[in-house]
PyMOL CGO cylinders between C-alpha atoms (Angstrom):
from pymol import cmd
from pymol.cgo import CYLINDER

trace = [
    CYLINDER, -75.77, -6.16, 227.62, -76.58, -4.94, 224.09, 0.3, 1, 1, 1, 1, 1, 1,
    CYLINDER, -76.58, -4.94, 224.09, -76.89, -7.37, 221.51, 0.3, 1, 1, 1, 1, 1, 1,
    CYLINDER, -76.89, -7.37, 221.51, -74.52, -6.06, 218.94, 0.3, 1, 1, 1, 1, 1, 1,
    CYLINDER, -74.52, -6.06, 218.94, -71.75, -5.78, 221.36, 0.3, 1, 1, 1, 1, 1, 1,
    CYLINDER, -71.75, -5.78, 221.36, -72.66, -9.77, 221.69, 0.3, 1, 1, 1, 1, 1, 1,
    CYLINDER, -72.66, -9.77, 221.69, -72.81, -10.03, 217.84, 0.3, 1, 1, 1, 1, 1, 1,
    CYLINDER, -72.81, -10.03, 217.84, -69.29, -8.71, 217.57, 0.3, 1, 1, 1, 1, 1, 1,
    CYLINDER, -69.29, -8.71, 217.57, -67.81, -10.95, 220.22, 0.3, 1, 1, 1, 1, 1, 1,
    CYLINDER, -67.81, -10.95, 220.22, -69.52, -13.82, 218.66, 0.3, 1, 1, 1, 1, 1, 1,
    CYLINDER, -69.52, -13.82, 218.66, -68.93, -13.03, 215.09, 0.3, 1, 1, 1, 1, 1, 1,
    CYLINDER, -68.93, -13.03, 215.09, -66.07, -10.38, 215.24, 0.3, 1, 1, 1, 1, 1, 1,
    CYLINDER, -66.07, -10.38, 215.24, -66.36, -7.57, 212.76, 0.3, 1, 1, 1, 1, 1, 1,
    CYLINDER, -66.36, -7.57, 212.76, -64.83, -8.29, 208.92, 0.3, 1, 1, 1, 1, 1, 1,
    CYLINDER, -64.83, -8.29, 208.92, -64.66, -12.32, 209.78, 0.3, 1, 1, 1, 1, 1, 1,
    CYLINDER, -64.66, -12.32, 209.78, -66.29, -14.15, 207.01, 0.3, 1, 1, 1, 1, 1, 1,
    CYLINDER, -66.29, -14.15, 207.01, -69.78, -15.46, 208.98, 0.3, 1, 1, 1, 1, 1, 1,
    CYLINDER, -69.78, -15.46, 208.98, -70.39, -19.24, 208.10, 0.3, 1, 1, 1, 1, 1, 1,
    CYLINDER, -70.39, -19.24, 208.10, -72.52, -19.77, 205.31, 0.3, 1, 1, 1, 1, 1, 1,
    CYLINDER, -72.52, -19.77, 205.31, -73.63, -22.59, 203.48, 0.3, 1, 1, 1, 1, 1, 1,
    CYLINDER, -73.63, -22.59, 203.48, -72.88, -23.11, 200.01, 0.3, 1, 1, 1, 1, 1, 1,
    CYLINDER, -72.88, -23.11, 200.01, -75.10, -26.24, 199.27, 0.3, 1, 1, 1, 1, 1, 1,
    CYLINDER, -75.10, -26.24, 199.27, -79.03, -26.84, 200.07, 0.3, 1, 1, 1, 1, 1, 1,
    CYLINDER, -79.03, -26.84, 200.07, -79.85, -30.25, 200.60, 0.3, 1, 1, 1, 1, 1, 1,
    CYLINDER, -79.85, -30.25, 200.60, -82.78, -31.92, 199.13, 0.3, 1, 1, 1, 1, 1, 1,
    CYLINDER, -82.78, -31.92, 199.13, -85.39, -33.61, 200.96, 0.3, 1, 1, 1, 1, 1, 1,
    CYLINDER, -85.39, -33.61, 200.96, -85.84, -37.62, 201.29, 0.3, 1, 1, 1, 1, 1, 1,
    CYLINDER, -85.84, -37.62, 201.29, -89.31, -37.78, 202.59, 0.3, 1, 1, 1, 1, 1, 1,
    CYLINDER, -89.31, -37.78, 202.59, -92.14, -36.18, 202.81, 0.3, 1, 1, 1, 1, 1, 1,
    CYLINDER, -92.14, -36.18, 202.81, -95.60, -36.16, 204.61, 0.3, 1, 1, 1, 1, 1, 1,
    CYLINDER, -95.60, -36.16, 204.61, -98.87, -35.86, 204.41, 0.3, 1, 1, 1, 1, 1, 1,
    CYLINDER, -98.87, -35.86, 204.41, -101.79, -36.14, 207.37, 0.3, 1, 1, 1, 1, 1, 1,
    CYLINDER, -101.79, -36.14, 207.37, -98.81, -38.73, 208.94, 0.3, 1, 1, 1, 1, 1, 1,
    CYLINDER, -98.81, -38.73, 208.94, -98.39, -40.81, 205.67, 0.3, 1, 1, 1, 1, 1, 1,
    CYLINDER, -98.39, -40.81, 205.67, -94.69, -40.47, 204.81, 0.3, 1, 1, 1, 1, 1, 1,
    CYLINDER, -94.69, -40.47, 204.81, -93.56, -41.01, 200.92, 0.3, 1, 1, 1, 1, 1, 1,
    CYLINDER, -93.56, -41.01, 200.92, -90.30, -41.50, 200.28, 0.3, 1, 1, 1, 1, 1, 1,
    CYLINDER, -90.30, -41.50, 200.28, -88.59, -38.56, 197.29, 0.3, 1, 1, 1, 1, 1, 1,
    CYLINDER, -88.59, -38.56, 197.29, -85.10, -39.71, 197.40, 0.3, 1, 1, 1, 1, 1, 1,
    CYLINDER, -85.10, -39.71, 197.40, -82.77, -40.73, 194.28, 0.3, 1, 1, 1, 1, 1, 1,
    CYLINDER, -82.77, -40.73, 194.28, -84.79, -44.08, 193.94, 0.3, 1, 1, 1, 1, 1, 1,
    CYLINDER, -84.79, -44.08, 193.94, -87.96, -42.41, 193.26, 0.3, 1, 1, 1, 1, 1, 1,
    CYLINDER, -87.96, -42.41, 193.26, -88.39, -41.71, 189.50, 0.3, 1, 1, 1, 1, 1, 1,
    CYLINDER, -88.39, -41.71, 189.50, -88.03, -37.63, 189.08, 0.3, 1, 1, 1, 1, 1, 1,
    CYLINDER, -88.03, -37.63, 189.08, -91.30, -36.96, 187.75, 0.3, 1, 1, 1, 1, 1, 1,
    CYLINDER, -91.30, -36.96, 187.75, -93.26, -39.03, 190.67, 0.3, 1, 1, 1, 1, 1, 1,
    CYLINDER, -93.26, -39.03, 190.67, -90.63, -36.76, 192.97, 0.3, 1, 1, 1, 1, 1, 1,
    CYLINDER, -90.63, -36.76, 192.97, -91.64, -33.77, 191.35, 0.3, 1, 1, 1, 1, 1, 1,
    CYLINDER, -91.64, -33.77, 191.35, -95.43, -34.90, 191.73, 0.3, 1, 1, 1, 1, 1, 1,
    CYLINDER, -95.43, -34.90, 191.73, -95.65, -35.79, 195.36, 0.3, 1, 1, 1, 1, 1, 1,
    CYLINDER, -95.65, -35.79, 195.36, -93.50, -32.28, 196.07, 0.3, 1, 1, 1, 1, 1, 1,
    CYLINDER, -93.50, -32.28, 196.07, -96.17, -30.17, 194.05, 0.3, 1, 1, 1, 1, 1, 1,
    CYLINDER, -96.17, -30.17, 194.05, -98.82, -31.65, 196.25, 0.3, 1, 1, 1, 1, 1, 1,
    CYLINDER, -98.82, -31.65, 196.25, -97.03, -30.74, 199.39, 0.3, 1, 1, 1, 1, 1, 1,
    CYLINDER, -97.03, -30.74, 199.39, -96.74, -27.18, 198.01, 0.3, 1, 1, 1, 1, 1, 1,
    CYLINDER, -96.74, -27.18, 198.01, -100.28, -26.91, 196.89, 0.3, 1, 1, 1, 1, 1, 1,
    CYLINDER, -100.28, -26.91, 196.89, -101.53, -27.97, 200.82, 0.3, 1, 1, 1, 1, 1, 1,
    CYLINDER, -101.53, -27.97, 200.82, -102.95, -31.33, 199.70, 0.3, 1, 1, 1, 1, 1, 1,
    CYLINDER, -102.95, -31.33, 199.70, -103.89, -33.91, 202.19, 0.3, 1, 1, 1, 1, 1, 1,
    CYLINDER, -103.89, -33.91, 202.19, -103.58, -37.54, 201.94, 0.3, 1, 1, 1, 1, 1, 1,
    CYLINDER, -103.58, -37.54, 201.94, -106.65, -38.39, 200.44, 0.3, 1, 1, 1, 1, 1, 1,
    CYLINDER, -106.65, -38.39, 200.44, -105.35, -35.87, 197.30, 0.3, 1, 1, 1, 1, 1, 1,
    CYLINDER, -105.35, -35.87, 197.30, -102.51, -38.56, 196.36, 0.3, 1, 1, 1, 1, 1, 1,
    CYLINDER, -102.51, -38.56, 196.36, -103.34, -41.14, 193.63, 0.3, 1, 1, 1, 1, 1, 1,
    CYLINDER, -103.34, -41.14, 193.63, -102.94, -44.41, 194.60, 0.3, 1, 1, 1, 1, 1, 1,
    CYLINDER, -102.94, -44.41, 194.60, -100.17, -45.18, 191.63, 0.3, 1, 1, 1, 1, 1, 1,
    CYLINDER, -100.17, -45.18, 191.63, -98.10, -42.49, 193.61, 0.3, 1, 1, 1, 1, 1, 1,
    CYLINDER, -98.10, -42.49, 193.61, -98.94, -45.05, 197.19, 0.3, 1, 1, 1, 1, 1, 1,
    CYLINDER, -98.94, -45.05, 197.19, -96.53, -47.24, 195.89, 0.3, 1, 1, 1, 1, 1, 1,
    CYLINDER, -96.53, -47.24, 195.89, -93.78, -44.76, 197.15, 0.3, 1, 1, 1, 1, 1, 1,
    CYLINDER, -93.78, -44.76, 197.15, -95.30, -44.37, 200.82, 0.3, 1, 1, 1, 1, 1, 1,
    CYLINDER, -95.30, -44.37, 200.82, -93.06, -45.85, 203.29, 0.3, 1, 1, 1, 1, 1, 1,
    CYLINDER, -93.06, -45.85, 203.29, -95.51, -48.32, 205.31, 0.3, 1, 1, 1, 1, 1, 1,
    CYLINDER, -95.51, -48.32, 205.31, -93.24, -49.48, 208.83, 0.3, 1, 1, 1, 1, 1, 1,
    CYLINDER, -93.24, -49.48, 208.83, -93.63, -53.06, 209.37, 0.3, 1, 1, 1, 1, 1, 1,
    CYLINDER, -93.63, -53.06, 209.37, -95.00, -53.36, 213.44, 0.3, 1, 1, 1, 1, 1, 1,
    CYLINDER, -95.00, -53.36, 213.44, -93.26, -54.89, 215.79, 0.3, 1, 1, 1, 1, 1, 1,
    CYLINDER, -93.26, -54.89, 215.79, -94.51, -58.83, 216.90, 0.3, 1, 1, 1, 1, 1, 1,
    CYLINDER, -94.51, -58.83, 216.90, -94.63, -59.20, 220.67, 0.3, 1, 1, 1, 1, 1, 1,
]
cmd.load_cgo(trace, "trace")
């Protein structure tokens, strides 16, 4: 069957295709399995810090430890 004969059965021709008008902004973020939190209660400029790290491939041992503070550290559970 040819794929835009699928495409126009799907998505029929002149119907508006869904598209999203908002992006969403990440909470967390990782690095070599260490997860910092970014959301709202993380002051913008430490945000803005951490993400700029992520973008410029940095690995764990690249964060400053004031910046640690914000890593979210999962308390084990007790048998």
């Amino acid at each position: 069957m040819d794929l835009a004969y699928v495409l126009t059965i799907l998505i029929p021709v002149g119907h508006p295709a869904h598209k999203a008008n908002t992006s969403v902004e990440p909470d967390m973020i990782g690095f070599d399995g260490h997860e910092f939190s970014i959301n709202e209660s993380t002051p913008t400029d430490i945000r803005d810090a951490l993400l700029a790290y992520f973008d410029s491939d940095a690995t764990y041992a690249d964060i400053p430890e004031e910046y640690r503070i914000y890593e979210v550290v999962e308390n084990a559970e007790e048998d």
